[in-house]
C-alpha positions, 0 to 999 in steps of 0.5 A: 781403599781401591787404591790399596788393594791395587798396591797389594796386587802390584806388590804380590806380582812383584814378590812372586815374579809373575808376569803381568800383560799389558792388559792387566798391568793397564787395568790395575793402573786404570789406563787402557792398554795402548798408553801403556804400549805407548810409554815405550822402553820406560815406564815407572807407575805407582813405586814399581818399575815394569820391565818387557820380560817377553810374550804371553799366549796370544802374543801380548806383551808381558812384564815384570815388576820391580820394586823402585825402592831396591832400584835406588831410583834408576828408572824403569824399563817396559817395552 
């Protein structure tokens, strides 16, 4: 059911354009902060792929999700 609920969360974020921080992004995937930093320019996660899109206040990380259905499987992007 957590597992669920997490999908849904990634999927409003994807659908809305929101930009989500490494520290959320990290909590929603139940990984800590620094190994999301650490998976560089790609990184693809539960069916979506997360994209650097910029920096949120305070200066974190911030980025966006696609769906990797409409990506046709060409891989992901997070900086």
């Amino acid at each position: 059911m957590i597992q669920l609920l997490i999908l849904r969360a990634l999927e409003e974020a994807y659908k809305n354009g929101w930009l989500l921080s490494t520290r959320e992004l990290a909590t929603l995937l139940k990984l800590s902060s620094s190994t999301v930093c650490r998976y560089g320019s790609k990184f693809e996660d539960a069916g979506f792929v997360f994209t650097r899109a910029g920096q949120r206040k305070g200066g974190e990380v911030a980025g966006q999700l696609e769906n990797r259905e409409n990506l046709n499987n060409l891989g992901v992007t997070f900086l």
